[in-house]
Biopython code that builds the backbone (N, CA, C, O; Angstrom):
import numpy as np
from Bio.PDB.StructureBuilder import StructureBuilder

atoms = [
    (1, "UNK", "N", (2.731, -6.096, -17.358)),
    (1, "UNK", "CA", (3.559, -5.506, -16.334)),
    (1, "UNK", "C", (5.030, -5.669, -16.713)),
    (1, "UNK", "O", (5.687, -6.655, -16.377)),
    (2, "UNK", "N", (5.577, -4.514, -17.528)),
    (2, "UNK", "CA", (7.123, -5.029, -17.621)),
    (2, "UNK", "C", (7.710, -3.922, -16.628)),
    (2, "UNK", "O", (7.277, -2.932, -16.037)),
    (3, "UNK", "N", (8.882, -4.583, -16.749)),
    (3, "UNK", "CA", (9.882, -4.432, -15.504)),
    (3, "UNK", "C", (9.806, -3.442, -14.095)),
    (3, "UNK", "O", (10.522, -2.679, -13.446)),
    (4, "UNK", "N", (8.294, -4.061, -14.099)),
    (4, "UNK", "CA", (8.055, -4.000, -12.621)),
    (4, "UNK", "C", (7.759, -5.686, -11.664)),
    (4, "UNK", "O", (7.141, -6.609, -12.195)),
    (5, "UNK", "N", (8.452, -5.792, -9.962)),
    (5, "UNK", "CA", (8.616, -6.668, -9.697)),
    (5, "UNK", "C", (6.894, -6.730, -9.565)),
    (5, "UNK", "O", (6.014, -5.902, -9.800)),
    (6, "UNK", "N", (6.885, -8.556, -8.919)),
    (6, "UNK", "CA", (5.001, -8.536, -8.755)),
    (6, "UNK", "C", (5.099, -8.469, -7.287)),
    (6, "UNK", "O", (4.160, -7.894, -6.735)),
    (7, "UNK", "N", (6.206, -9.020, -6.401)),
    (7, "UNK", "CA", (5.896, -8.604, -4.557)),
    (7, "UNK", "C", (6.343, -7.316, -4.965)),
    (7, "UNK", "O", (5.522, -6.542, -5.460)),
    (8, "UNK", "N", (7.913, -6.873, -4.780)),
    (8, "UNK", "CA", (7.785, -5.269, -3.826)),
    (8, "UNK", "C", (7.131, -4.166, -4.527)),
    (8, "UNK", "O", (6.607, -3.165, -4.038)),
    (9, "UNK", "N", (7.269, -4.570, -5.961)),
    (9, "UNK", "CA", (6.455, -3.114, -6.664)),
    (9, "UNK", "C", (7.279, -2.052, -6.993)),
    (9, "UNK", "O", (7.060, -0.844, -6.892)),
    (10, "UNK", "N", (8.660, -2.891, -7.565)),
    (10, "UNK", "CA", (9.986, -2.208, -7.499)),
    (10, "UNK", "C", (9.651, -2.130, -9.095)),
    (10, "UNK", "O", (9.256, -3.135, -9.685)),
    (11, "UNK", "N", (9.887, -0.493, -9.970)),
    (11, "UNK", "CA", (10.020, -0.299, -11.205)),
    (11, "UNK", "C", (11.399, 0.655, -11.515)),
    (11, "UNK", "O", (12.085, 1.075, -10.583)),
    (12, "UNK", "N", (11.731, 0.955, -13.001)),
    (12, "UNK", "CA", (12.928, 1.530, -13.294)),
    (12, "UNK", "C", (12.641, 2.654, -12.898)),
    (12, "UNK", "O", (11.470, 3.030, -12.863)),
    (13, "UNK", "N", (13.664, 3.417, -12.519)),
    (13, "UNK", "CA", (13.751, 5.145, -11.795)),
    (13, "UNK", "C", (14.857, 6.312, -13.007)),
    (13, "UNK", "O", (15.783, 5.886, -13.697)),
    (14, "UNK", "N", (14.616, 7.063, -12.976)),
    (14, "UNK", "CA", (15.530, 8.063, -13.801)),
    (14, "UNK", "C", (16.629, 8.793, -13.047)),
    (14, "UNK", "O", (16.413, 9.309, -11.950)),
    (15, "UNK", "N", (17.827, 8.829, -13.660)),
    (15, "UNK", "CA", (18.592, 9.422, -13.005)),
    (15, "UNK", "C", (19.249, 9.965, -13.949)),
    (15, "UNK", "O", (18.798, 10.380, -15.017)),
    (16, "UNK", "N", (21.120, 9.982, -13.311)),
    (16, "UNK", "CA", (21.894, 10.429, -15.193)),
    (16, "UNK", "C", (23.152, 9.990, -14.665)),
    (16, "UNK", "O", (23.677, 9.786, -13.570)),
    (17, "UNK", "N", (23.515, 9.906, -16.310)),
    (17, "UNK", "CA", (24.800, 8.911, -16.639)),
    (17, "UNK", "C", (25.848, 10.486, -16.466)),
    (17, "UNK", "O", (25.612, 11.640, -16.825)),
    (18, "UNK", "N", (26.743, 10.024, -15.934)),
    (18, "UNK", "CA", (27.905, 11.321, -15.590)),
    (18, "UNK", "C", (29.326, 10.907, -16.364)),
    (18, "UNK", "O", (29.892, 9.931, -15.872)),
    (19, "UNK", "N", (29.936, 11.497, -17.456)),
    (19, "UNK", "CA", (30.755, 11.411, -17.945)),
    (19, "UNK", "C", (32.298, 12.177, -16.977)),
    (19, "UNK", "O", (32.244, 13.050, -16.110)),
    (20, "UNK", "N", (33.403, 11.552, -17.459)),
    (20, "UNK", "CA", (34.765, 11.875, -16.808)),
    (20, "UNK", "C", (34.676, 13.205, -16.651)),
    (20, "UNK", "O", (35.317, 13.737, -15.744)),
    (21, "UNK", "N", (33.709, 14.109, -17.676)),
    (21, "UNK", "CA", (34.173, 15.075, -17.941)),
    (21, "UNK", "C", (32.850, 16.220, -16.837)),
    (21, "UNK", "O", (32.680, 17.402, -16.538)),
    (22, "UNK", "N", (32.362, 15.176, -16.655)),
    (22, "UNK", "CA", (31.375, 15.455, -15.631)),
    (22, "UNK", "C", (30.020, 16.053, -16.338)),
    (22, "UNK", "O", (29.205, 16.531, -15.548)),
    (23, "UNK", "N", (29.714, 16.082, -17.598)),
    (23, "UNK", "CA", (28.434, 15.781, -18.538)),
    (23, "UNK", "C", (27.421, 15.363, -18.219)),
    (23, "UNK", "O", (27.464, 14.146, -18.403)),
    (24, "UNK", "N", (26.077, 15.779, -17.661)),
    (24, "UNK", "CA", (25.252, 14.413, -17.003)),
    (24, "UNK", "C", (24.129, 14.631, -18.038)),
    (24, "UNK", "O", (23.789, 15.728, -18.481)),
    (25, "UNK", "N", (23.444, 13.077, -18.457)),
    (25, "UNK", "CA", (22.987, 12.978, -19.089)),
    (25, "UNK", "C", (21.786, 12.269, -19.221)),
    (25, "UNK", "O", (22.293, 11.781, -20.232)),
    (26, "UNK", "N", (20.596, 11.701, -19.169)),
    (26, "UNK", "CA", (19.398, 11.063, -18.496)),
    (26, "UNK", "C", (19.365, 9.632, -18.553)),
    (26, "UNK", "O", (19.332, 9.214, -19.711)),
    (27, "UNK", "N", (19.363, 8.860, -17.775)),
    (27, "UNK", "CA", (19.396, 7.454, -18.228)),
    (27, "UNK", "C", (18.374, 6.797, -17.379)),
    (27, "UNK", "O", (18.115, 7.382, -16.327)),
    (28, "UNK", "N", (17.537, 5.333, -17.714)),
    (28, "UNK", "CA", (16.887, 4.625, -16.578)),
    (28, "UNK", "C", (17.681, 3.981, -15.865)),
    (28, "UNK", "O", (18.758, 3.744, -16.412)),
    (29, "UNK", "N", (17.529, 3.539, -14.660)),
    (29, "UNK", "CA", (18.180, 2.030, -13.512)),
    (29, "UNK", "C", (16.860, 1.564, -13.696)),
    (29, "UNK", "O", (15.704, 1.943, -13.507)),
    (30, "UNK", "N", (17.773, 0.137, -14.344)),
    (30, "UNK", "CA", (16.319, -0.766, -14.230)),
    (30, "UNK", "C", (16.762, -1.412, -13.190)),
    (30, "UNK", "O", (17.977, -1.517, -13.027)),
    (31, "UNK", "N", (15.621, -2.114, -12.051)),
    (31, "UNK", "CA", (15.398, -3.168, -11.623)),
    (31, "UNK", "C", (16.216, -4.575, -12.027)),
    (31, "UNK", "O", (16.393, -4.652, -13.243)),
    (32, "UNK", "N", (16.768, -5.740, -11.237)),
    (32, "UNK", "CA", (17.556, -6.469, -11.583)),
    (32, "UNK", "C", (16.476, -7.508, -11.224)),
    (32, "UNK", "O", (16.414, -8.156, -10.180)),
    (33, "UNK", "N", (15.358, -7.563, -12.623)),
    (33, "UNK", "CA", (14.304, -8.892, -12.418)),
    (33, "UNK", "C", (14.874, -10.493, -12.834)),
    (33, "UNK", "O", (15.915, -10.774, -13.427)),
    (34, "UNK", "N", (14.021, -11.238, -12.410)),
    (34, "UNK", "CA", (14.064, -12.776, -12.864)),
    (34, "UNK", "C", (13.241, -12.952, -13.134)),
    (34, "UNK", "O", (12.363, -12.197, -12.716)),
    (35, "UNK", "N", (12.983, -13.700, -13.738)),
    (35, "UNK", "CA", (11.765, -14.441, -14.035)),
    (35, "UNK", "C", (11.800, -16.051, -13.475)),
    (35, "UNK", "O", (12.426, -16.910, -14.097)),
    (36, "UNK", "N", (11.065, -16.347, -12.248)),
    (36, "UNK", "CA", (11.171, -17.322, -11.619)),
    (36, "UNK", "C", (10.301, -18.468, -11.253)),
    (36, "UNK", "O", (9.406, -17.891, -10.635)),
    (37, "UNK", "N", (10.049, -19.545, -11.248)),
    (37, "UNK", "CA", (9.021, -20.692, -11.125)),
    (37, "UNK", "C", (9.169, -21.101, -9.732)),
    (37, "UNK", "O", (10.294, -21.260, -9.259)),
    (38, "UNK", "N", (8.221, -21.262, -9.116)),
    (38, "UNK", "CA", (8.087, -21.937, -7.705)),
    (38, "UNK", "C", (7.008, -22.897, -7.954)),
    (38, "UNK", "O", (6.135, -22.960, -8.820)),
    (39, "UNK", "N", (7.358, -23.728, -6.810)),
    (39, "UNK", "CA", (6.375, -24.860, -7.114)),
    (39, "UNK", "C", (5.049, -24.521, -5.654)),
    (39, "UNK", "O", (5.521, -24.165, -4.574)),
    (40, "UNK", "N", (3.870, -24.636, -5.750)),
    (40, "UNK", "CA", (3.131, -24.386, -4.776)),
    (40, "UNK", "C", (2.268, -25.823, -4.432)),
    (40, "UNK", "O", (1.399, -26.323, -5.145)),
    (41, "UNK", "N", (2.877, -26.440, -2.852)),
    (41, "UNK", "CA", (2.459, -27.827, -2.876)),
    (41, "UNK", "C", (1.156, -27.924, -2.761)),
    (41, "UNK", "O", (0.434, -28.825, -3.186)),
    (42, "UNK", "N", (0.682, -26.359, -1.797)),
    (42, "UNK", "CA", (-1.133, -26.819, -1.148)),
    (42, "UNK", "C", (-2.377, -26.689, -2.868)),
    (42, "UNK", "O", (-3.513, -27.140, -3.015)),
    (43, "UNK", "N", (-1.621, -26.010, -3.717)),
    (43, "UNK", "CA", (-2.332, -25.992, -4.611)),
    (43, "UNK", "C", (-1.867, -26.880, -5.941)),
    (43, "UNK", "O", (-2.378, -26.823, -7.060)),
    (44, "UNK", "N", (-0.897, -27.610, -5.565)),
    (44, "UNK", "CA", (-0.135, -28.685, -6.377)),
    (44, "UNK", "C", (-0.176, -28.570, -7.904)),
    (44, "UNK", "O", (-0.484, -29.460, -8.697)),
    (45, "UNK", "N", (0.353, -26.754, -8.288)),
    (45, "UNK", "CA", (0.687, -26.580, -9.527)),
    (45, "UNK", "C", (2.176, -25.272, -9.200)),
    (45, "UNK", "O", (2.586, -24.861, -8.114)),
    (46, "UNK", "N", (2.559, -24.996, -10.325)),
    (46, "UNK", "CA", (3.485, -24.187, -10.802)),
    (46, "UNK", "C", (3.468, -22.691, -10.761)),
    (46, "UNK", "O", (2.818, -22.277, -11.721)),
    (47, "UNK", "N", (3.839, -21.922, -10.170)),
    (47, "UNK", "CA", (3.273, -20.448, -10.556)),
    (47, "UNK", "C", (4.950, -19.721, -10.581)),
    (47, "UNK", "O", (5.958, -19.894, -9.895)),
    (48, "UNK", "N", (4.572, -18.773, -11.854)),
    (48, "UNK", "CA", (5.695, -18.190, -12.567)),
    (48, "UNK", "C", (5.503, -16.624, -12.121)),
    (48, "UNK", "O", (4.544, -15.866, -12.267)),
    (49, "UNK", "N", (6.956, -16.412, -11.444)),
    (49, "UNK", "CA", (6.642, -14.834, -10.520)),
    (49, "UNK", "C", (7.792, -13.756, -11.795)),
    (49, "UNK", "O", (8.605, -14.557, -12.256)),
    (50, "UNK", "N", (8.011, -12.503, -12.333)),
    (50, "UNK", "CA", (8.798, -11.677, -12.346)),
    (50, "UNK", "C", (9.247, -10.915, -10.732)),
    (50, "UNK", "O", (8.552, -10.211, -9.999)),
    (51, "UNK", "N", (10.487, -11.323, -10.586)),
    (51, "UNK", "CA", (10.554, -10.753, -9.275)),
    (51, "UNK", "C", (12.264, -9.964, -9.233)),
    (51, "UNK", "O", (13.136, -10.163, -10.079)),
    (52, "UNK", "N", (12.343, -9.378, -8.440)),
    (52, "UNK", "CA", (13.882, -8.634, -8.229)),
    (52, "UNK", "C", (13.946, -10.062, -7.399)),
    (52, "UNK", "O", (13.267, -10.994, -6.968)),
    (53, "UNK", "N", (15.317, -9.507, -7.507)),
    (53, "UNK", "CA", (16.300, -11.129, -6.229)),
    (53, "UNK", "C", (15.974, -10.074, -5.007)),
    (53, "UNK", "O", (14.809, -10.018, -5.402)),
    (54, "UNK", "N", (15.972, -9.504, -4.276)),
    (54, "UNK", "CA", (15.364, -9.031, -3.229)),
    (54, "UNK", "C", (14.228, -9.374, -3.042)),
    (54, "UNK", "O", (13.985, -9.527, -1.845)),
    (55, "UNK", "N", (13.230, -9.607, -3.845)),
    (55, "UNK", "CA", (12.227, -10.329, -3.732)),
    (55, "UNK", "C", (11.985, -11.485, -3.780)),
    (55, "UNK", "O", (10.871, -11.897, -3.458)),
    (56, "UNK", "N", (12.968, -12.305, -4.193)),
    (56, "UNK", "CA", (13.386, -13.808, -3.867)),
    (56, "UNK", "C", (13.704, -14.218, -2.664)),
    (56, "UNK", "O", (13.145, -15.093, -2.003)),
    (57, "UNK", "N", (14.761, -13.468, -2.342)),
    (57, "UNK", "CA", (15.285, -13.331, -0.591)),
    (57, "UNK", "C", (14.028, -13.145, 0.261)),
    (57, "UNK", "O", (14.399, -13.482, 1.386)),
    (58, "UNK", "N", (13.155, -12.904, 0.309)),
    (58, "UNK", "CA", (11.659, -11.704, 0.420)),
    (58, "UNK", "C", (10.936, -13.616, 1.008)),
    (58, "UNK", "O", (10.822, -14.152, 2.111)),
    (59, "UNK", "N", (10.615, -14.068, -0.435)),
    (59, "UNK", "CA", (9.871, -15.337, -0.567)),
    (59, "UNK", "C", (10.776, -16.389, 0.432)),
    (59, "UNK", "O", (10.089, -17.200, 1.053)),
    (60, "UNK", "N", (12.386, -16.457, 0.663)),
    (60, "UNK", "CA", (12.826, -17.562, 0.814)),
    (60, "UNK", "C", (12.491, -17.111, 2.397)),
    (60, "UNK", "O", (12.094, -18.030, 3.113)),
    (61, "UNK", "N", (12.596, -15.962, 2.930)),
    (61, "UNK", "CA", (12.067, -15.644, 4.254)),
    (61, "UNK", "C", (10.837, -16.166, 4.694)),
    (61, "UNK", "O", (10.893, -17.169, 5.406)),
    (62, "UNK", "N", (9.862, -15.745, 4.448)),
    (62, "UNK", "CA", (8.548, -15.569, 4.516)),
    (62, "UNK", "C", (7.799, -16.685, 3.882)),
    (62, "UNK", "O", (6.576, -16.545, 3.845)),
    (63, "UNK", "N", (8.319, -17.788, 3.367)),
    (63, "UNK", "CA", (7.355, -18.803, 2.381)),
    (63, "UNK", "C", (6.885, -18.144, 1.542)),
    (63, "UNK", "O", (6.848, -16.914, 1.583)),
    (64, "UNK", "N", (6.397, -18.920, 0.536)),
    (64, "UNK", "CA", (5.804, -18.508, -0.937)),
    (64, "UNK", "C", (4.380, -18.520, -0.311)),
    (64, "UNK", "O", (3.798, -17.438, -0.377)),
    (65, "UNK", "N", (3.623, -19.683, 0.364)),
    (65, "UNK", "CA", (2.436, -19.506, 0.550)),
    (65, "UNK", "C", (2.422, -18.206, 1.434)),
    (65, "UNK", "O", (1.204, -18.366, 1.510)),
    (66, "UNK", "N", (2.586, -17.346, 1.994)),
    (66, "UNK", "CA", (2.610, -16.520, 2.691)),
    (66, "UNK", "C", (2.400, -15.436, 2.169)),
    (66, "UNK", "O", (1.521, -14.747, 2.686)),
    (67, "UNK", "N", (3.352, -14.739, 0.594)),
    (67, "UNK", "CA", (4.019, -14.383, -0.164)),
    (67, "UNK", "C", (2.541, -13.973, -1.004)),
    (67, "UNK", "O", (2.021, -12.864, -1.125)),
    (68, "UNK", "N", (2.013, -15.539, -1.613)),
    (68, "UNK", "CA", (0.991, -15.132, -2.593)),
    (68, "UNK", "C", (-0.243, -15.020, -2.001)),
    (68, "UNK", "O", (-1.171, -14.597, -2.690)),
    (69, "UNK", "N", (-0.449, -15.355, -0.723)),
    (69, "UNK", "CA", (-1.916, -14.513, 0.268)),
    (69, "UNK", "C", (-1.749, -13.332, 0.032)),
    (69, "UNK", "O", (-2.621, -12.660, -0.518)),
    (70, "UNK", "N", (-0.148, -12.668, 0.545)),
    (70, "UNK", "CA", (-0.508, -11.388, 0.500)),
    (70, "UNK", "C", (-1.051, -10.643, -0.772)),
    (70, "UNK", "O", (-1.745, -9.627, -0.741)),
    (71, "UNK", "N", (-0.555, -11.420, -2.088)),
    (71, "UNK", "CA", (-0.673, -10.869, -3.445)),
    (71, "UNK", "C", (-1.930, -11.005, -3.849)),
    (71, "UNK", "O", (-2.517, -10.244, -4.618)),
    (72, "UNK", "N", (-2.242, -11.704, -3.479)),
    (72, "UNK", "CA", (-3.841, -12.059, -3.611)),
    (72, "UNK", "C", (-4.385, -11.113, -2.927)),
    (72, "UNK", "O", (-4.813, -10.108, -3.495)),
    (73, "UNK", "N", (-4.447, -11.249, -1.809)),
    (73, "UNK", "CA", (-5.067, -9.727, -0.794)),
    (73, "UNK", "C", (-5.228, -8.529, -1.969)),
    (73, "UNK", "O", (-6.227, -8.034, -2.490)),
    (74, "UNK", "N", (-3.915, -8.310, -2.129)),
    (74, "UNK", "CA", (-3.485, -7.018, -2.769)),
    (74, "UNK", "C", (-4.033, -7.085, -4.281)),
    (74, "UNK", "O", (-3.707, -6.132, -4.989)),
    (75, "UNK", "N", (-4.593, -7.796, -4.693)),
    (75, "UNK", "CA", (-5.737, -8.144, -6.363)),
    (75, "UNK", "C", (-5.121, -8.325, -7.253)),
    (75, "UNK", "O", (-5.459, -8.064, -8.407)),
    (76, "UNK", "N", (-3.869, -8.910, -6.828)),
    (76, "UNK", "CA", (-2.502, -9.212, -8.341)),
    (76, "UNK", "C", (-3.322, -10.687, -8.466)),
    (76, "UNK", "O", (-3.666, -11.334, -7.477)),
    (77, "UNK", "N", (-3.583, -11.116, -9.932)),
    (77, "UNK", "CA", (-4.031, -12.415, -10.155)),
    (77, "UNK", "C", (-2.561, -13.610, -10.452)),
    (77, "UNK", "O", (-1.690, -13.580, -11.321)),
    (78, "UNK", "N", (-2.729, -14.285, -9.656)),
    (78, "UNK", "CA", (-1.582, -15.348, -9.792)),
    (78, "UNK", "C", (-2.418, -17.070, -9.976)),
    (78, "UNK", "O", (-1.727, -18.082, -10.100)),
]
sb = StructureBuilder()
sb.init_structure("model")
sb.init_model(0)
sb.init_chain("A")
sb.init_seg("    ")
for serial, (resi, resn, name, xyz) in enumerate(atoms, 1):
    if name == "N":
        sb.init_residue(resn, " ", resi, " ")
    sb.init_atom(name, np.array(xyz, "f"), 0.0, 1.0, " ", f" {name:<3s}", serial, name[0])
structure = sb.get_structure()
């Protein structure tokens, strides 16, 4: 899975790069991922997320245990 997040399911989109001269030209917006470690106490190991910082903000809301039920639900293996 590259540079797609693993919660929102956020990937790069196409648009275009516009010169002074007003030229437009095709470019991707990637996603602004991390690659991030949380610690999970009820299962008392480590799990390593790719996530946008919106999706960090996402986790610091909602708990992580909360976070990876839903991902689990949804058949992402973590």
């Amino acid at each position: 899975m590259a540079r797609v997040c693993q919660v929102t399911g956020r990937k790069p989109v196409v648009g275009h790069k516009v010169s002074f001269s007003n030229k437009k030209a095709k470019r991707r917006f990637l996603p602004n991922l991390q690659t991030k470690r949380f610690y999970l106490p009820e299962e008392d190991r480590w799990v390593t997320l790719k996530l946008t910082t919106d999706a960090i903000r996402t986790i610091n809301k909602n708990g992580l245990l909360n976070t990876v039920k839903d991902l689990r639900a949804n058949g992402v293996a973590i």
